[in-house]
N, C-alpha and C positions, 0 to 999 in steps of 0.2 A: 458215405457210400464207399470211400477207398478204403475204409478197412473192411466194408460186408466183401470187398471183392481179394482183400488181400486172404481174407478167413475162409476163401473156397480152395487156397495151396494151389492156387494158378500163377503165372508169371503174368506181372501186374507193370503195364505203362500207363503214367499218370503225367497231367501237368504237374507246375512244381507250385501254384497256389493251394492244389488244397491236400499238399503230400506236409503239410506242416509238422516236424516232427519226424519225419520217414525222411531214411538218408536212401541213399541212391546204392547201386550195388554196394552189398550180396541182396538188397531186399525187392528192388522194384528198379526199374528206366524210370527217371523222373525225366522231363523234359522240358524247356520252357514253357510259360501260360502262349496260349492261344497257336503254338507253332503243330499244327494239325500234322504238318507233314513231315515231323519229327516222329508222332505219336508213329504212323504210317511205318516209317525207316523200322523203328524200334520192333514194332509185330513183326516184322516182317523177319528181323534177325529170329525174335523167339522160334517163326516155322521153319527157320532157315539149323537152327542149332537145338535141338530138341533136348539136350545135354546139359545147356547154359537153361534154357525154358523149366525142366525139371529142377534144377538148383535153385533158382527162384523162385519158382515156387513152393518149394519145400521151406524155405524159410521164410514168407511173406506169414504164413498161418503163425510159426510159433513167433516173430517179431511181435504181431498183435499180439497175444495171448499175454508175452511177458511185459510186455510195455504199454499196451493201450486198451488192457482189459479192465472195467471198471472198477473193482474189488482194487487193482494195483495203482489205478488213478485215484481212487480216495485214501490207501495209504500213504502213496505222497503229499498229499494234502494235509491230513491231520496231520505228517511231519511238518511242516512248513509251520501249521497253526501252532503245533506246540512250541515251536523253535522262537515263534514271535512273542508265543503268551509264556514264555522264559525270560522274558527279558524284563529285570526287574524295574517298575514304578517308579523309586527313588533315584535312579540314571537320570529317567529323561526328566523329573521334578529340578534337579538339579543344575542341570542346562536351561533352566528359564524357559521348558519348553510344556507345553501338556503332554499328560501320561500317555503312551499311545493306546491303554487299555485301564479299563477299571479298575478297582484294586479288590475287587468282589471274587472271592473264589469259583471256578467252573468246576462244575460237576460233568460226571461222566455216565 
């Protein structure tokens, strides 16, 4: 839900459970879990500063887009997968240990 609300380019105050990933200015007021009257302070700046409210906002849309859009979350993924299924069979045989992965070719 805090990224359908970061992706409307509104200045966005969240707790900080479920801002995982989202750092705190230039993108959003993170605030502590359950401190309601933090969240409260924080709005109250955005209608107090409409200048700082615009800035964040304008950045909360494209943070999403380049960092937590799916297309760019399954690219770092299948880096991660290749980087482990690089790692040659005969290492970890060697170490007395089992392979971490089979020694069967993946296809693409």
């Amino acid at each position: 839900m805090l990224l359908d609300c970061m992706l409307t380019d509104r200045p966005t105050v969240c707790f900080a459970g479920p801002a995982k990933g989202v750092s705190a200015l230039p993108h959003a007021f993170i605030v502590p879990d359950h401190d309601c009257d933090a969240v409260g302070t924080e709005m109250i700046t955005f209608l107090k500063d409409r200048a700082l409210a615009a800035e964040l906002g304008a950045n909360t849309g494209a943070t999403v887009l380049v960092n937590f859009e799916w297309r760019q979350i399954c690219a770092k993924t299948e880096c991660i997968y290749d980087r482990l299924l690089a790692v040659p069979t005969e290492v970890a045989s060697t170490q007395n240990q089992p392979a971490l992965f089979g020694t069967r070719e993946l296809t693409r």
